[in-house]
SEZAPA-26619 format. One record per residue (C-alpha): residue in three letters; x, y, z. Coordinates in steps of 0.02 Angstrom, whole numbers, plus 50000, padded with zeros to 5 digits. Example, Ala and Ser with C-alpha at 12.3 -4.5 7.8 and 13.67 -1.06 7.14 Angstrom:
# residues 2
ALA506154977550390SER506844994750357
# end
This chain:
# residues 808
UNK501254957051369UNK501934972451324UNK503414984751418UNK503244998051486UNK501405004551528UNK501865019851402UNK502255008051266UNK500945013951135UNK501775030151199UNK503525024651150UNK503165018750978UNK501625033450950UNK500285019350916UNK499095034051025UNK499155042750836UNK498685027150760UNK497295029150874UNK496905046550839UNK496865042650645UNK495825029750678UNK494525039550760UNK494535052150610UNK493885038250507UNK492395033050609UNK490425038150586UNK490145039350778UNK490435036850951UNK489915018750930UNK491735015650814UNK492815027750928UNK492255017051079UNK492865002550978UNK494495010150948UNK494565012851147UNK494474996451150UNK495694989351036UNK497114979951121UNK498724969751074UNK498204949351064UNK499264935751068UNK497914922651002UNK498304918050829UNK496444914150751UNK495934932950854UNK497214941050747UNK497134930650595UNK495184937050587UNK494994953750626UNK496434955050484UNK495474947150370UNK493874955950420UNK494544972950371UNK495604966050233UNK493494962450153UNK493134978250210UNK494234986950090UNK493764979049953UNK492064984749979UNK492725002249987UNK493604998849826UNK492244988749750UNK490584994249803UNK489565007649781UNK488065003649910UNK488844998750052UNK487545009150192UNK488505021350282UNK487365037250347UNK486325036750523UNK487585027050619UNK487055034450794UNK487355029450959UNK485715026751053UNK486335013851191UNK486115028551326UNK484245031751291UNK483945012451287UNK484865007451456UNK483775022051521UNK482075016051449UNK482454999051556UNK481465008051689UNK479515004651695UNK478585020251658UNK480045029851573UNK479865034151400UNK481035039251254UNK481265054451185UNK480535060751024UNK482225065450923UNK482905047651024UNK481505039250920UNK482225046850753UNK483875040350790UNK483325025250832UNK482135019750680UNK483665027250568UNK484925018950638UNK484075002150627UNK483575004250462UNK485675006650440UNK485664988750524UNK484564979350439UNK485344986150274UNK487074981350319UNK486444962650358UNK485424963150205UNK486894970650088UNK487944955650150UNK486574940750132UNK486084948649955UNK486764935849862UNK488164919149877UNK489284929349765UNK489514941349940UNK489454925950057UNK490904918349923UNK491824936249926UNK491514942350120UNK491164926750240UNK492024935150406UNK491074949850384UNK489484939050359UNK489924928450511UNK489704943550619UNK487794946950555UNK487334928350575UNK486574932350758UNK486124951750726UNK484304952950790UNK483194962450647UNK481474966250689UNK480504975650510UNK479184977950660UNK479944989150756UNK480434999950614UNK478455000850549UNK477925005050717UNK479065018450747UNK478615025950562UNK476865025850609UNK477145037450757UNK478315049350664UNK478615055850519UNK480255058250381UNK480635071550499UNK480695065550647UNK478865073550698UNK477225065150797UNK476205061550654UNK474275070150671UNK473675050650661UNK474915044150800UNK473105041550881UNK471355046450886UNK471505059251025UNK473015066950956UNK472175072150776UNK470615078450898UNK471645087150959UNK472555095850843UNK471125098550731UNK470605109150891UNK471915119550917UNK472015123550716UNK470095128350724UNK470445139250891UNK472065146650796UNK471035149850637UNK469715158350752UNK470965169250843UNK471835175450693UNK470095179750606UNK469645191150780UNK471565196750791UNK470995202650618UNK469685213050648UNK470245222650785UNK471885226050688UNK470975233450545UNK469865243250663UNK471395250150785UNK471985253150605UNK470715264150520UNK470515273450690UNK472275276450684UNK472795267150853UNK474125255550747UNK475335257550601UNK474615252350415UNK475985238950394UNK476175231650580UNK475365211750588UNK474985200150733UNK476655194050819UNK476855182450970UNK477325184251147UNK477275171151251UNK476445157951148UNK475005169351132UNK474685181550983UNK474645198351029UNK474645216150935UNK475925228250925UNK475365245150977UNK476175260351027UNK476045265851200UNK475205283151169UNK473845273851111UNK473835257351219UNK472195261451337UNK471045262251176UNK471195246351154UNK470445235151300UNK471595218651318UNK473075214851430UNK474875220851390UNK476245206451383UNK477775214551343UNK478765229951275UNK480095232151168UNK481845236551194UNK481855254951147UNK479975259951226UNK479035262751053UNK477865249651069UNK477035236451180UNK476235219551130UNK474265220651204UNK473295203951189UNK471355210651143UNK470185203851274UNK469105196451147UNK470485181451103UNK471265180751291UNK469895166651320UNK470445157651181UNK472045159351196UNK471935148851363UNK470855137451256UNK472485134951142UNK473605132951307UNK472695121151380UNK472535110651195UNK474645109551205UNK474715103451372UNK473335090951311UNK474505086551151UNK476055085951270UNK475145073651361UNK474515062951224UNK476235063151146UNK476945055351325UNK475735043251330UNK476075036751131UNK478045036851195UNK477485026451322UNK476485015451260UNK477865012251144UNK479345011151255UNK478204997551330UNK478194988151180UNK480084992051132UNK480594986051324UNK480824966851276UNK481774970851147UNK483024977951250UNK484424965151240UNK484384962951074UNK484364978151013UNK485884981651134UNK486704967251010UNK486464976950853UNK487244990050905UNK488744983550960UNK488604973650768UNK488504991850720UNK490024997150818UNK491114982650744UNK490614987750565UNK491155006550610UNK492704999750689UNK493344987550545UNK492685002950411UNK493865013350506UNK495285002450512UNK494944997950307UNK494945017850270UNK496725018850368UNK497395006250257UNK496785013250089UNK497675028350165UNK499475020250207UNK499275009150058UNK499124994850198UNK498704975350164UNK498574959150248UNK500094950050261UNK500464933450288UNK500214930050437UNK500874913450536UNK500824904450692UNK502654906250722UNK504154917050782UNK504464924950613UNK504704944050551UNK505074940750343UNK504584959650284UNK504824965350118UNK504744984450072UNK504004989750260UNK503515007650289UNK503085018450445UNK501495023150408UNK501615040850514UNK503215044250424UNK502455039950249UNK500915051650278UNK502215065850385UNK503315065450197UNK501875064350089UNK501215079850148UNK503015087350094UNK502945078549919UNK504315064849970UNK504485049249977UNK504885036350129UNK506435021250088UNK505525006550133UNK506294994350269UNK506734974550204UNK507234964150374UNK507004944350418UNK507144940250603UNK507194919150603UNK507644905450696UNK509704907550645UNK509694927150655UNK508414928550785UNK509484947750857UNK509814960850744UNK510964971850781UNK511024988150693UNK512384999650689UNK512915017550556UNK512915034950570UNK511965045550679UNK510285053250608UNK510575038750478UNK508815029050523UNK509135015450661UNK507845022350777UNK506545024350652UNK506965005550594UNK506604999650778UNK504965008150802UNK504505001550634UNK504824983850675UNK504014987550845UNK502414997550790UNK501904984550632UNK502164969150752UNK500994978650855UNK499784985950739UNK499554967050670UNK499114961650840UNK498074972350870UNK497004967750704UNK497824982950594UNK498304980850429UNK500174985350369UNK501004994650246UNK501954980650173UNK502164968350008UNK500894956349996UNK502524942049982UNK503074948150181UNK502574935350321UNK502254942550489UNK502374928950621UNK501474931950831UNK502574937250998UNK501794936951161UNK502904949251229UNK503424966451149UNK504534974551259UNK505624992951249UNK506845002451281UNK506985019451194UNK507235036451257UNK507705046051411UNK506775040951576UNK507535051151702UNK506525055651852UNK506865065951989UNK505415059252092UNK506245042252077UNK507895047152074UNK508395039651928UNK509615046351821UNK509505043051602UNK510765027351640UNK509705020351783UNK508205019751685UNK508955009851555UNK509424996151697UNK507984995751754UNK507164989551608UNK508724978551555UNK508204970351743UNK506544967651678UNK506974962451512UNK508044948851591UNK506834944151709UNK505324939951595UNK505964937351407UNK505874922251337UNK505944912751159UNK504224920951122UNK504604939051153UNK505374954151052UNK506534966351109UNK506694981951042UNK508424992051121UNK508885007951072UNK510605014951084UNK511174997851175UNK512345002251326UNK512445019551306UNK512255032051448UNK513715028251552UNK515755027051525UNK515775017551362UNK517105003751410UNK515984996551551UNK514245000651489UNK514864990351318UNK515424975751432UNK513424974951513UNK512844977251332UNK513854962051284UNK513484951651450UNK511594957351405UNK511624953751232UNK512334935951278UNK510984931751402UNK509424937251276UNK510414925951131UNK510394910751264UNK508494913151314UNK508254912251130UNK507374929551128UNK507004938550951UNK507674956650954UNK508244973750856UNK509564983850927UNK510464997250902UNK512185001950928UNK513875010750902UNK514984998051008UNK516194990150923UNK516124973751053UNK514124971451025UNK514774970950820UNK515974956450854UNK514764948550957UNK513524947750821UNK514804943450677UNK515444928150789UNK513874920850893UNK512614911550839UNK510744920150827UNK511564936750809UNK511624945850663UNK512484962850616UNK511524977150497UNK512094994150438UNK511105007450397UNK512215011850233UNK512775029850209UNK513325037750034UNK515085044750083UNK515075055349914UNK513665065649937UNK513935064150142UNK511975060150191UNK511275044850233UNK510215033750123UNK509125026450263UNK509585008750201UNK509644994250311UNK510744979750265UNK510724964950342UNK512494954550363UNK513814966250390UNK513924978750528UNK513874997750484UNK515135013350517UNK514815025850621UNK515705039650498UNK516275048050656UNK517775055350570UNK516795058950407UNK515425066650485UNK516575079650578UNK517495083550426UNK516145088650327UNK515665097250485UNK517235107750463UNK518165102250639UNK519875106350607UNK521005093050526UNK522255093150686UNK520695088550796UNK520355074650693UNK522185068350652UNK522445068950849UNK520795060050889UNK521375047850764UNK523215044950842UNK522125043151011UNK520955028450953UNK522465018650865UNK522585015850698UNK521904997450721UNK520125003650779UNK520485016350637UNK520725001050487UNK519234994150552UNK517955008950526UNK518735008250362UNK518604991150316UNK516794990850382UNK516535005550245UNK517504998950119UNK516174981050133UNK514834995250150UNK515515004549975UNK515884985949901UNK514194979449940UNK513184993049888UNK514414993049714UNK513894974049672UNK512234976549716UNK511854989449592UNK512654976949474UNK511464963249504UNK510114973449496UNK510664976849322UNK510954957849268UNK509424953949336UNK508714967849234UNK509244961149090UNK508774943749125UNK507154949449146UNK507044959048954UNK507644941348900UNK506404929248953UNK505094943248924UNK505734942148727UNK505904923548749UNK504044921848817UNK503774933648649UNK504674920948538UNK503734904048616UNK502104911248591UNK502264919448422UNK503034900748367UNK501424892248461UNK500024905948365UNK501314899148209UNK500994880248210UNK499304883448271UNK499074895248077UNK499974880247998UNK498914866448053UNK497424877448012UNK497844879747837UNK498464862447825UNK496834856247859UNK495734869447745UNK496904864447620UNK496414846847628UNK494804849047667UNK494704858847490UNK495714844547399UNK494254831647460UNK492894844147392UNK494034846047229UNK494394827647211UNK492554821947252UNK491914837547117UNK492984830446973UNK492594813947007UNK490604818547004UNK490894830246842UNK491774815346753UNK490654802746808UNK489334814646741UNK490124815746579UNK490244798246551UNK488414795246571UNK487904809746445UNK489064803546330UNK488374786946337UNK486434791646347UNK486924804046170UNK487584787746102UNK489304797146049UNK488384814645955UNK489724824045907UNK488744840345963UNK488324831846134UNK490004826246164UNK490664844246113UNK489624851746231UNK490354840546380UNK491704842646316UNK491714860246352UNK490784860646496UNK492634848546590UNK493774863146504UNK492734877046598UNK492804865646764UNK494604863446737UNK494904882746732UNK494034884346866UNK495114870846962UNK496724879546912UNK496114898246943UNK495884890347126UNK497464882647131UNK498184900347088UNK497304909247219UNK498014896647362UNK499814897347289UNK499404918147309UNK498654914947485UNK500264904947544UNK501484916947473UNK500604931147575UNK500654923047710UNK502354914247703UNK503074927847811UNK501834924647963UNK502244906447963UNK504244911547972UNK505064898748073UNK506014909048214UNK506724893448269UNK508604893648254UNK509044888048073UNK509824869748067UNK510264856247952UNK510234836447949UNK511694836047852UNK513504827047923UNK514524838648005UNK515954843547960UNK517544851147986UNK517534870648006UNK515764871148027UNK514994881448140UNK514144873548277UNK513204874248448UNK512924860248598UNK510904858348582UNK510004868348695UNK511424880548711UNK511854896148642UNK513744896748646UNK514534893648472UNK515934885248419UNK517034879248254UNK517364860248237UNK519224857748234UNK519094837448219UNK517924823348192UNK518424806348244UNK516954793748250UNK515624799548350UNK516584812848435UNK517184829548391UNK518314842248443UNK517614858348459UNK518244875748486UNK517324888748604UNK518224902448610UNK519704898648698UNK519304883748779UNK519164865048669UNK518104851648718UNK517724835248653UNK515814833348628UNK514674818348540UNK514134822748385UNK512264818648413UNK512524832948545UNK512784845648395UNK511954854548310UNK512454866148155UNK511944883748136UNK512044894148000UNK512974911847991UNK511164919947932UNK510674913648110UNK512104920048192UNK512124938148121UNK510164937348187UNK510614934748338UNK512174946648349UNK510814960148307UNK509554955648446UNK510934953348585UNK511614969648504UNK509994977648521UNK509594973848707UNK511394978548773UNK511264995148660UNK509554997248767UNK510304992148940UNK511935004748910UNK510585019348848UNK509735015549019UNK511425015549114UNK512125029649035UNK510465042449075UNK510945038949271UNK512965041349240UNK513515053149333UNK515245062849230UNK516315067649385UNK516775060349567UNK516995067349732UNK518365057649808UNK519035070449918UNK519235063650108UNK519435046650058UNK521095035250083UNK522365031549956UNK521775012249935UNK519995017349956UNK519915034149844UNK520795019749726UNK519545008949705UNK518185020349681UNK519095028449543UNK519235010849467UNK517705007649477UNK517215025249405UNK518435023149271UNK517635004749212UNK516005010149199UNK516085026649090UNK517345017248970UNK515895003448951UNK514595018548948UNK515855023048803UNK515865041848889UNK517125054148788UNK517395063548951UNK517465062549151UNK518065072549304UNK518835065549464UNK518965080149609UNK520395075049741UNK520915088149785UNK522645097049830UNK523245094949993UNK524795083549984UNK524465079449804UNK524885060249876UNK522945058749822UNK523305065749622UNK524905055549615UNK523945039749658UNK522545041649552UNK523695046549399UNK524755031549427UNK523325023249385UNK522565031249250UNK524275025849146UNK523985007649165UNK522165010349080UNK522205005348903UNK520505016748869UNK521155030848923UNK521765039848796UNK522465056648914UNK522275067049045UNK522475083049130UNK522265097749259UNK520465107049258UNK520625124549196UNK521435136949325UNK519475144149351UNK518595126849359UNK519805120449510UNK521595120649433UNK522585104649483UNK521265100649613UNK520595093049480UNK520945076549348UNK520015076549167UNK520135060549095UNK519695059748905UNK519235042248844UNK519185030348676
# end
């Protein structure tokens, strides 16, 4: 169930609608789209998603997919039910097309088990598609590629025509002859020809001269010059010709007829295929909309989940890509612990458009529409989807903007359960803000205890504590970047957000005793905590960016340790190769010399010791022996060239006893140490600071070639990671507006990251005013050991509103 009735309204799934009629061949898809409604039935869902997630990889994959002559004949064939009604000639071409579409879709799917392997919901829905080659041969043997009665359609239809083409021919030959006559007389123009009025052919004449020729006068033209005068030697034929159409009109009928009489049966079926044809247009629709939000199937459970990774509006992502921009995608998880978020920030910072997108994927997935999403998200089922958003006032009903709101809190109360999502925007607002925030709470409360799922939005500072100390509640901020003043359309979940209230009308330019005043109003306590919640907002978004970097570089390193393992695997894979070549060669070698020398034993022996003979044999083991050693050269060449392929780049170790001072590492480790002691099988070992007592067999020793190696490859990534970091360094900081302790910290971190950058130069603009702001910043640029000195901006670059810091 979904609340209110104008709920596609509410969220603007109507333009999901509309782009999904843009997408369809016909009337047969846009009736589909009519159609398409929220389910709460898991396998429904789970299939239509996975129908159109095949159908876009046909539109990436395939080139023959049929997709012309998808036309909507259902009309003409509920009217043909009727006995003795017939269809319509062009309704015939439409129909033998559009079943030829058919029965190519069913045959593009059954093609092959590759498809069946690749697409088998799409298959499933042709399995009971009724295909009848009949119908299509005798509809081709009535008309032709164009949609015209064919001459043959039947035996009285070509006598037919061949009559009125031999009357025609005879009428044109008369039409001829009086023309040339009423020419050379000089009744009619030397360049006029036979026109038609009427269906019959006629001659223009003008009127001066239209009782010389005997025939009856049809028409006139416009301006009076001439009239159109049928000769009374054709008007007999011409009657001939009329009565020959209504003959052919007649024959044509009865073929239709006879036709629809055969077609009639069918009637059902065919009915079927074109609702088969309807889905197709549907789900090819729905795959082109996600090809053009960059949409996907999810994974998609049985449970009260929302796990969503990198979600985007898909009207908001095609509204900025039209402008060249690009939309911050949305990461939330709604579970069983944090069932209700609630969201809180700055105005115009992006909690409404996070609500509608939580509400308009849940139901775009329920209603069988793919999401723009990652593929790691998992999108669980609600049977309820109910919200609250905008101003429904009404006069008629006399309800005011605060009223509405009740009203659907009533129903909201009323009918939510563990299985439904609420969507609130602006929680309690609309009325004085001390009472409507105590019904927010009390509200908040009751859909926590009925276990409901939720996103909310608010600027109440009660709903925020609620959330931070109940159970099933959870607090998000929509983060804001106080330095450049905008919001970053961020949500984070975990810690509730600032409304910037004071910020916002600073940079505004209300004057500073407004705001001091408003402050002293408020208290200073409600004051510290708007601040606090910005300084976790500031602190959070600091460390982040941090572990992005570490895990950054973690990432380069077990990219070049993947590098390493396989270059050492291709290694011992080139050594055991050559290993065995090289013996196989030493068995060829040993079995050669073996066969030469057992050779020249016997020739020695057979020559009975000749001195010539045994000369010659002699000779004949020297050459064989040169040959062995020139060989043995060209291996020892081989090895040396490739000795540096088969390098080692395990870490360099020894066997030998350790020792004291030697420079060792725990196995499997990289830290290094220095032995300080060896007593038995234990030693004491220095890293670093810290000494620890270690077994020996734990050690291992590595060399100080090793260690310089990897000084220059741990050198080389960080010199890569700073490079990186130091393209996005920004020189100078804005920390005008900002507290003492808070303008502090931002400095310090500032100040920590340009010294590692190893910057020579930076900027921090604070301002005048007091000067409390400069005092406390310079304070603390003493107590800096990098900094090397500092001083005012140049009287035309901002004077002593300004600190340059110059670093070593």
């Amino acid at each position: 169930m979904v609340y209110p009735e104008n709920f596609e309204q509410k969220i603007e799934f109507f333009k999901i609608r509309q782009l999904l009629e843009q997408h369809c061949l016909s009337a047969l898809g846009k009736e589909k789209v009519g159609e398409m409604q929220f389910s709460t039935v898991f396998q429904e869902v789970d299939v239509q998603l996975s129908q159109t997630d095949e159908f876009v990889h046909i539109l990436q994959e395939e080139d023959s997919f049929p997709a012309n002559n998808f036309y909507d004949v259902r009309p003409v064939l509920k009217r043909i039910r009727v006995a003795g009604s017939w269809i319509e000639q062009n309704a015939l071409s439409e129909l033998n097309k559009s079943l030829q579409t058919i029965n190519s879709i069913v045959k593009f799917f059954n093609a092959d088990e590759e498809k069946a392997e690749r697409y088998p919901h799409l298959i499933q829905l042709t399995e009971n598609v009724f295909v009848s080659p009949e119908i299509s041969k005798k509809i081709e043997r009535i008309i032709d590629e164009f949609g015209q009665i064919r001459d043959n359609a039947s035996p009285q239809l070509s006598a037919i025509r061949r009559e009125i083409a031999s009357t025609v021919n005879g009428i044109s030959r008369s039409l001829n002859s009086i023309l040339r006559k009423a020419q050379a007389e000089g009744f009619v123009e030397k360049d006029v020809a036979p026109s038609m009025r009427d269906g019959r052919l006629v001659i223009p004449v003008n009127p001066s001269y239209k009782r010389k020729i005997k025939g009856i006068v049809h028409d006139e033209s416009a301006s009076g010059k001439t009239v159109y005068i049928e000769p009374s030697e054709v008007v007999e034929a011409n009657n001939r010709i009329r009565e020959l159409e209504s003959d052919e009109r007649r024959e044509i009928i009865r073929i239709l007829t006879e036709f629809t009489d055969y077609l009639r049966p069918f009637l059902p079926d065919l009915l079927e295929s074109y609702n088969f044809l309807a889905v197709i247009d549907f789900i090819r629709a729905k795959a082109k909309f996600a090809l053009q939000t960059n949409a996907l199937k999810p994974s998609v459970e049985n449970k009260l989940i929302i796990d969503w990774v990198q979600a985007v509006h898909p009207l908001l992502f095609l509204a900025l890509q039209k402008q060249g921009r690009k939309v911050v995608p949305l990461d939330i998880t709604l579970e069983n612990n944090n069932r209700i978020l609630v969201i809180s920030g700055p105005n115009a910072g992006g909690k409404s458009v996070c609500l509608k997108t939580v509400g308009l994927l849940q139901y775009m997935v329920q209603c069988g529409l793919l999401v723009p999403l990652r593929e790691n998200s998992t999108v669980g089922m609600f049977n309820d989807i109910f919200i609250d958003i905008g101003d429904e006032q009404s006069i008629e009903n006399d309800l005011s903007t605060y009223s509405s709101h009740l009203q659907n809190m009533k129903f909201f109360v009323k009918n939510c359960n563990e299985h439904s999502l609420l969507l609130i925007d602006e929680f309690g607002s609309g009325t004085e803000p001390q009472i409507g925030a105590a019904i927010a709470e009390s509200l908040l409360d009751r859909f926590n205890r009925r276990k409901s799922f939720g996103v909310i939005t608010t600027h109440y500072q009660n709903l925020k504590h609620f959330a931070n100390e109940n159970q099933g509640v959870v607090n998000g901020a929509m983060l804001y970047d106080r330095h450049h003043m905008q919001p970053l359309f961020q949500l984070s979940i975990g810690n509730p957000g600032s409304s910037f209230a004071v910020e916002i009308a600073r940079k505004i330019g209300l004057p500073d005793d407004v705001i001091a005043q408003a402050s002293e109003i408020v208290g200073s306590e409600y004051i510290n905590m708007d601040k606090y919640l910005q300084d976790i907002s500031r602190d959070r978004r600091y460390w982040e960016r941090k572990r992005d970097e570490v895990r950054r570089e973690r990432n380069r390193l077990n990219e070049i340790t993947e590098k390493y393992e396989t270059n050492l695997e291709n290694i011992n894979k080139q050594k055991k190769e050559i290993l065995a070549q090289a013996q196989q060669q030493a068995e060829q070698l040993i079995a050669e010399s073996n066969a030469r020398i057992e050779g020249a034993i016997r020739q020695i022996r057979e020559a009975q010791a000749d001195k010539e003979k045994t000369k010659q044999v002699r000779q004949s083991l020297s050459e064989f022996k040169e040959k062995v050693t020139l060989t043995k050269k060209e291996a020892g060449l081989s090895k040396k060239t490739r000795k540096p392929e088969a390098r080692n780049p395990k870490p360099e170790t020894r066997n030998t006893k350790l020792t004291t001072g030697d420079t060792v590492r725990m196995k499997g480790q990289t830290a290094t140490g220095e032995i300080l002691e060896i007593s038995g099988k234990k030693a004491t070992v220095a890293f670093g600071m810290i000494k620890s007592t270690v077994d020996v067999d734990k050690l291992e020793h590595v060399s100080k070639n090793q260690l310089k190696k990897e000084a220059r490859s741990t050198a080389s990534l960080t010199r890569d990671l700073i490079h990186e970091k130091k393209l996005s360094f920004r020189q100078d900081i804005d920390v005008r507006g900002m507290r003492g302790d808070e303008a502090l910290q931002a400095v310090m971190y500032f100040i920590d990251d340009a010294i590692q950058l190893s910057i020579p130069r930076v900027r921090i603009l604070h301002g005048t005013g007091t000067g409390a702001l400069r005092q406390i910043i310079r304070d603390y640029l003493r107590t800096v050991a990098g900094v090397s000195h500092f001083q005012d901006e140049h009287v035309q670059f901002g004077g002593a509103g300004i600190t340059v810091i110059d670093l070593h």
